[in-house]
N, C-alpha and C positions, 0 to 999 in steps of 0.2 A: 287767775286773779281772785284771790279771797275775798266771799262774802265779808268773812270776818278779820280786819287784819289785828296787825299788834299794834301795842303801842311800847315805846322803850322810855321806861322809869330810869330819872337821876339816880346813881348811887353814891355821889361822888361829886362836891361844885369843881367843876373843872371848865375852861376856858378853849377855845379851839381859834388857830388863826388863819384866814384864808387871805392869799395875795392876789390879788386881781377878781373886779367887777363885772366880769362878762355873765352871758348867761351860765356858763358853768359855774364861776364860784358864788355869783348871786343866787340862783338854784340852791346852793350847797347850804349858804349862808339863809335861806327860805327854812328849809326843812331842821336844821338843827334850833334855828330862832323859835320857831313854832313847837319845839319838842323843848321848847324850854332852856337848849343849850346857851351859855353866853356865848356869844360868838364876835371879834372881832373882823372886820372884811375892808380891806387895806387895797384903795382903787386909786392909780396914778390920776387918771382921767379926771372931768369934774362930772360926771355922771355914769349911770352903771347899763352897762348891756350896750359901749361903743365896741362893736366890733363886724366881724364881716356880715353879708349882707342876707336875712332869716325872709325866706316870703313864704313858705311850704311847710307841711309837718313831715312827710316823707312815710306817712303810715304807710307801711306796707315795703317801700323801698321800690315804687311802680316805676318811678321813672329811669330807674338805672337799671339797663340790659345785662352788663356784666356783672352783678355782686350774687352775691348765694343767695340760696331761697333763706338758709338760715338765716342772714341775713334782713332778710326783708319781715319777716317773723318777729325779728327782735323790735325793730325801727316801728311793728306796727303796735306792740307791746308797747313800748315808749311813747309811742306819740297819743296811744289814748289816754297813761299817766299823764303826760303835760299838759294835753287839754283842761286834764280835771285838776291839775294843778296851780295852771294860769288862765282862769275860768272865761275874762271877758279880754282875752286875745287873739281869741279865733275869728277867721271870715269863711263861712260857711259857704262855701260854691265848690263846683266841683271843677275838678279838672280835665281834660280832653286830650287822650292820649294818640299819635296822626304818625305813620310811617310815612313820609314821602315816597313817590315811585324813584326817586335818586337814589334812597338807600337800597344796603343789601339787608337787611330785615323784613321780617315776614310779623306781621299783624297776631298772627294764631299763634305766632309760638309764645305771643306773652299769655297767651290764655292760662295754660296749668298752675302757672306761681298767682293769677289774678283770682284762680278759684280756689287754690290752696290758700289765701289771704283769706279771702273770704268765707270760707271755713272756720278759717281761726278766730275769724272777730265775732261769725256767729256762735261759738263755743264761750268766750268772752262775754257777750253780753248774756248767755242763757247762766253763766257763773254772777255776774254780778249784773244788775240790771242799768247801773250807774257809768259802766262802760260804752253805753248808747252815747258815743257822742260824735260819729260819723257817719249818720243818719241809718234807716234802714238797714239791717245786714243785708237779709235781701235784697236790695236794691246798692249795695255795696261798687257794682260795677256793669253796665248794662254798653254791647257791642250793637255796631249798626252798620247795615249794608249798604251800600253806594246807594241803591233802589233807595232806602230810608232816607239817607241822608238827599238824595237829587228830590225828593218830595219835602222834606224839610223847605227846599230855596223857594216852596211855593206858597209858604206861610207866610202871614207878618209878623212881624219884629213882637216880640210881646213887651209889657212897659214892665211886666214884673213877670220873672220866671217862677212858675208853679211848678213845672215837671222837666224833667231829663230831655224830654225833645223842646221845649223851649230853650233850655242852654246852650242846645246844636244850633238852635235858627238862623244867632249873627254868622257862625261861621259859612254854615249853607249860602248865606247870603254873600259870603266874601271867598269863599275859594271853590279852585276849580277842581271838582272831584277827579277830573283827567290827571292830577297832579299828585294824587294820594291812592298809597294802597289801602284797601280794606279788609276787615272791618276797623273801622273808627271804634274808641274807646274811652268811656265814657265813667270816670273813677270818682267814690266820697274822695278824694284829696284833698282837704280844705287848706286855707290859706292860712298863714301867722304872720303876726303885727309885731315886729320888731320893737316898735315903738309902745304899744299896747303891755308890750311884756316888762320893758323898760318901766313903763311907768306902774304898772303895776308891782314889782319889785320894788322899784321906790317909795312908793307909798305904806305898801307893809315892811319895809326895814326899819324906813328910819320912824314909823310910829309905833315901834317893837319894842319891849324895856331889855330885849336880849342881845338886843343886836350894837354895838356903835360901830357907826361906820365913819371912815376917813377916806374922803376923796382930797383927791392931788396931793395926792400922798405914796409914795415909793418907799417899798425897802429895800436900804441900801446893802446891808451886811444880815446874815446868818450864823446865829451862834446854837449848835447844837447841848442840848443839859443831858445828864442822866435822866430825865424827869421832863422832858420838853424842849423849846426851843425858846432864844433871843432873838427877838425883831428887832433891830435899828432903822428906823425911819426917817425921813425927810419932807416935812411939808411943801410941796413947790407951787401956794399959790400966795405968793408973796409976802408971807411970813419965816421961810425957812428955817424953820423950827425942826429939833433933832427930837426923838423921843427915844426912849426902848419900851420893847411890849416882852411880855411873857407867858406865854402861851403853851398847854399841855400836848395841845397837836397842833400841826403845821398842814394846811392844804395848800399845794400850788396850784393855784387856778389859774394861769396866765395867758390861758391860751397859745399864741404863736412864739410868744415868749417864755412858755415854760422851761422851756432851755437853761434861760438866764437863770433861775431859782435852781435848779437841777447843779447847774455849775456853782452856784453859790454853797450851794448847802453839801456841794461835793460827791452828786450822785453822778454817774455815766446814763446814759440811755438815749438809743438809737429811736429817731424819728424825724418825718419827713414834714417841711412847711410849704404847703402851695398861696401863692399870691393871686384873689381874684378879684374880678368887680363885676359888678351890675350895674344897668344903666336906666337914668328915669326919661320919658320920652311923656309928650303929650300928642293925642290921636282924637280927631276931631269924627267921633264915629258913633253910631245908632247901634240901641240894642242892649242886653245886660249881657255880658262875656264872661265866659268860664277860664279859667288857664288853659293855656293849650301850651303844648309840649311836641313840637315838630321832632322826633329821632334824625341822627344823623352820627358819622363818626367823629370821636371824640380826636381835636387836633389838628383837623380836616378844615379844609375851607367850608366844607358840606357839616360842618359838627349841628349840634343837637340847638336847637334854637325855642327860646321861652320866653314866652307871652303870660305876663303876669298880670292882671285886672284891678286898679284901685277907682274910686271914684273920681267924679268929675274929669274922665277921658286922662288919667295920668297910671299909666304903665308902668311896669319893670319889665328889663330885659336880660335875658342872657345870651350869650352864644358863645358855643363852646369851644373855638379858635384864639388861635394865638393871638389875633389882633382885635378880641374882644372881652369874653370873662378869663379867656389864659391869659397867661403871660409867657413870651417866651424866654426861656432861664426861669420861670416862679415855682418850679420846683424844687426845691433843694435840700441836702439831707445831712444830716449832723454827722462829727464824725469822730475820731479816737481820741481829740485832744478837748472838743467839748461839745455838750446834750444840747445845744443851740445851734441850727442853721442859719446860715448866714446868707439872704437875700441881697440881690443884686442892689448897691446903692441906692439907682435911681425909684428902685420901686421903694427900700425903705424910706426915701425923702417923700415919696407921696404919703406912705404911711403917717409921717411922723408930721409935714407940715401944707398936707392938701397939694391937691390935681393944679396943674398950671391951666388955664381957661381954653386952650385952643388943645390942647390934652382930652378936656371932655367934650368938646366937640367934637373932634376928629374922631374916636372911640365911639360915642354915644351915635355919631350919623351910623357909622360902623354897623353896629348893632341893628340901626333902623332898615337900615340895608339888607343884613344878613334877616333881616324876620320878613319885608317886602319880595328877596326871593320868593316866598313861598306866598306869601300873604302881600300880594300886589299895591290894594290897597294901602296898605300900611305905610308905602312911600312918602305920603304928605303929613308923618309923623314929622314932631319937631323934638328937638334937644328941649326936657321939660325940669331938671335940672342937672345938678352934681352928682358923680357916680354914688354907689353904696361901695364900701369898697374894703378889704383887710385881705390875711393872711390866717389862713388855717392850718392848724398843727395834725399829724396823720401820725400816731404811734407804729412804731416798725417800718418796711422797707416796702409794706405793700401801697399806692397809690390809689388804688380800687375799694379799700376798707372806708365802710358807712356806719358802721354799728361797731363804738368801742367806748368805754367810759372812766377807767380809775385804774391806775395800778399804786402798788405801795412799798417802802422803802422802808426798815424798821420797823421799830413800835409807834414810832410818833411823827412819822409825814406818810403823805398820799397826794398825788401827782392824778390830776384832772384830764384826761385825754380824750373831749368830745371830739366827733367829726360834725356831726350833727345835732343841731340843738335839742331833740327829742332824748338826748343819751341822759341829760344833764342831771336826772333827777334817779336815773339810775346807779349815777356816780355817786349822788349823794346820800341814798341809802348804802349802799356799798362801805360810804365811811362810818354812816350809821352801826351797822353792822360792825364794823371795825374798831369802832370804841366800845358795844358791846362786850369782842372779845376779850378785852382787854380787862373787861371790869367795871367799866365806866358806868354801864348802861346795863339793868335788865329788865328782859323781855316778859311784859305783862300781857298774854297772848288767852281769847276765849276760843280759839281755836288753831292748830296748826297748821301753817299754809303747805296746801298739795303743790304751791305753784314753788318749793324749796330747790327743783330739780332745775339749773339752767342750761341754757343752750349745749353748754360743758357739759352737762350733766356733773357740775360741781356742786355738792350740796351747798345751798345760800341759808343766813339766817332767814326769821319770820319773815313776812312781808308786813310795810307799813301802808296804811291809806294812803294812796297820791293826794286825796283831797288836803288840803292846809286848811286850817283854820284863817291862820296870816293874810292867804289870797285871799279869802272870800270876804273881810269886813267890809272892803271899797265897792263902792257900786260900780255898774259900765257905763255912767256918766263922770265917776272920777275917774276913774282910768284913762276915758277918752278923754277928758279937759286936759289933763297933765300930758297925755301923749304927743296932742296937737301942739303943747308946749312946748316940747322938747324935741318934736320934730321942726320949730321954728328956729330954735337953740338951734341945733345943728343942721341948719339951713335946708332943708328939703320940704316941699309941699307937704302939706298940712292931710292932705287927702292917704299919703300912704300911715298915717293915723286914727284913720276916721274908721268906725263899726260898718262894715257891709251889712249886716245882714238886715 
């Protein structure tokens, strides 16, 4: 990561059009706004970044057994970009990585990808000092023996955690080390605000003179030009009003429905959409709590169980079974006749018009269940609201890919293919780059980035600052006011909004 990056000079007023508000195409629509590009960002919904459910950055890619180290390299690359991207979104605690003795995994063997991580991030910050944003390198990921941990349970609770063995203390205090292999692992994984991010992005768009944005708003038809694309549009919040736009480049940022633009615009392309949810739970319990990440296999009744920490005792939950963050049928994969997969009815009705009420009960005790397995306690958790909940889109046929960002079609679209929200801003350079090519854009660089070689080892252009201008004028008191709004907007406690740190 360049001390020095570039920056990309207009050559050219040109217009770019992105369909959908999530964090991919709001990312995209960030970075081009801030480079000065006009940017249209055309969001059916009535607000930006509704979609599946962001509580993790995923630096490093620690919590998934199966994916490559490459992998996890990229994901830890990415996620220190969107830190510095989306400055007051982060919650700063770390996370708690626990093999149960039910599973067949072994403690140690995460060790080599956990020091190889941290290697790279202390390389990272001795390149740019600004990379510091998941706390100490050294202190990056620190292992503890059952002896540490059974001495831990003999502490008190602290009111405010100052060090790594303070974070252990609630668990010491709540599980029975007889239940867990060791060593216990102890990861910077810090947490991200959905909602934080949300409002953040909202805040610098729509006070951006590059950006207009149209929410409840769909486009209905795509007309390819020599020279760009025709948007026809549909206002659907009670005006239904028709437009056309015209636009130099087309992004499809649609997330699980980038299918549908794909088919629109008449491209083929093979990928897979899985349907999941998280669950919110309130846990009437003592202590400041880290995430913890119980391993287990993935499908299993025994799958992977996540304990996510917001304030005032309200939780996020995962579990990685059918009858809780899976779904069974929620995976499904496009096919010869079109780039859209097609999800099981019943879960596209929850998509499209919310959970029926004994739906998120039944699931959400589910969940409470699956994490009191192991964390006994946690039984007298209650249902604390509505799921988090969507469908994520997976390019290609592999089910296991965490680290993937943009491919492109022509001169003039480019096709958004997060898995994970840390990709987002690597997409967005990428198209950066990609108007570049083209002419659009040159690169006004005081130095050339070493970092041009990627995981491909395909030459990339420059590198650009992750920092925005855009994100940083708001304070993390606007960010948080708006967040807490808009997580009342769309009905969920106010707490999975609110600053940890």
């Amino acid at each position: 990561m360049n001390t020095h990056p570039c920056h990309a000079a207009i050559q050219r007023p040109l217009t770019v059009g992105i369909l959908g508000g999530g964090v991919a195409g709001a990312t995209v629509a960030l970075r081009l706004a801030d480079l000065g590009i006009n940017t249209l960002l055309i969001e059916a919904s009535n607000g930006l970044l509704n979609g599946p459910p962001i509580c993790h950055l995923h630096a490093g890619g620690n919590l998934y057994r199966e994916i490559s180290d490459i992998q996890c390299l990229t994901l830890l690359r990415q996620s220190i970009d969107s830190v510095r991207a989306y400055p007051h979104s982060i919650n700063r605690r770390p996370t708690v990585i626990a093999i149960p003795t039910s599973d067949a995994g072994d403690a140690n063997a995460l060790l080599p990808r956990l020091k190889q991580v941290a290697k790279e991030y202390q390389r990272l910050v001795a390149m740019d000092p600004a990379n510091k944003v998941l706390g100490e390198p050294d202190d990056y990921y620190r292992c503890y023996t059952r002896e540490q941990f059974v001495a831990l349970a003999e502490r008190p609770l602290p009111k405010k955690a100052q060090s790594h063995d303070d974070w252990l203390i609630p668990l010491a205090h709540n599980l029975n080390p007889d239940t867990l292999k060791f060593p216990l692992i102890l990861v910077q994984e810090y947490g991200w605000s959905l909602f934080r991010m949300a409002a953040t992005a909202t805040l610098a768009l729509q006070d951006s003179p590059h950006c207009q944005l149209l929410l409840n708003t769909r486009a209905t038809d795509l007309v390819q030009l020599p020279d760009g694309w025709l948007i026809n549009t549909e206002n659907h919040a009670g005006t239904g009003s028709n437009q056309q736009h015209k636009v130099d480049f087309l992004v499809n940022a649609c997330g699980f429905r980038t299918g549908l633009v794909d088919d629109m615009a008449g491209y083929r392309r093979q990928r897979l959409v899985e349907y999941k949810a998280a669950y919110v739970a309130h846990w009437q319990t003592e202590g400041i709590w880290p995430e913890v990440i119980f391993h287990g296999e993935r499908g299993t009744p025994k799958g992977m169980a996540q304990l996510t920490p917001y304030p005032n005792g309200v939780f996020q939950l995962h579990g990685m079974t059918d009858s809780i963050t899976l779904f069974k049928n929620g995976l499904v994969a496009s096919n010869a006749l079109s780039a859209q997969p097609q999800l099981p009815k019943s879960y596209q009705t929850q998509i499209d018009q919310g959970w029926q009420s004994e739906d998120v009960t039944a699931r959400t005790q589910g969940a409470i269940d699956h994490m009191a397995r192991i964390l006994p306690a946690f039984a007298s958790a209650t249902v604390g609201g509505k799921p988090l909940f969507g469908a994520q889109q997976i390019p290609g046929s592999d089910p296991s890919l965490r680290a993937a960002d943009v491919s492109f079609e022509g001169a003039h679209y480019a096709r958004v293919e997060i898995v994970k929200a840390s990709s987002a801003l690597t997409a967005a350079d990428r198209i950066v780059a990609k108007l570049a090519d083209l002419g659009w854009l040159k690169w006004d660089c005081l130095e050339q980035s070493v970092e041009g070689l990627v995981m491909s080892n395909e030459l990339q252009n420059p590198r650009l600052s992750p920092q925005l201008a855009i994100t940083s004028q708001h304070s993390a008191t606007q960010v948080e006011a708006l967040a807490i709004k808009l997580a009342h907007e769309r009905g969920y406690p106010s707490a999975l909004a609110l600053n940890m740190n």
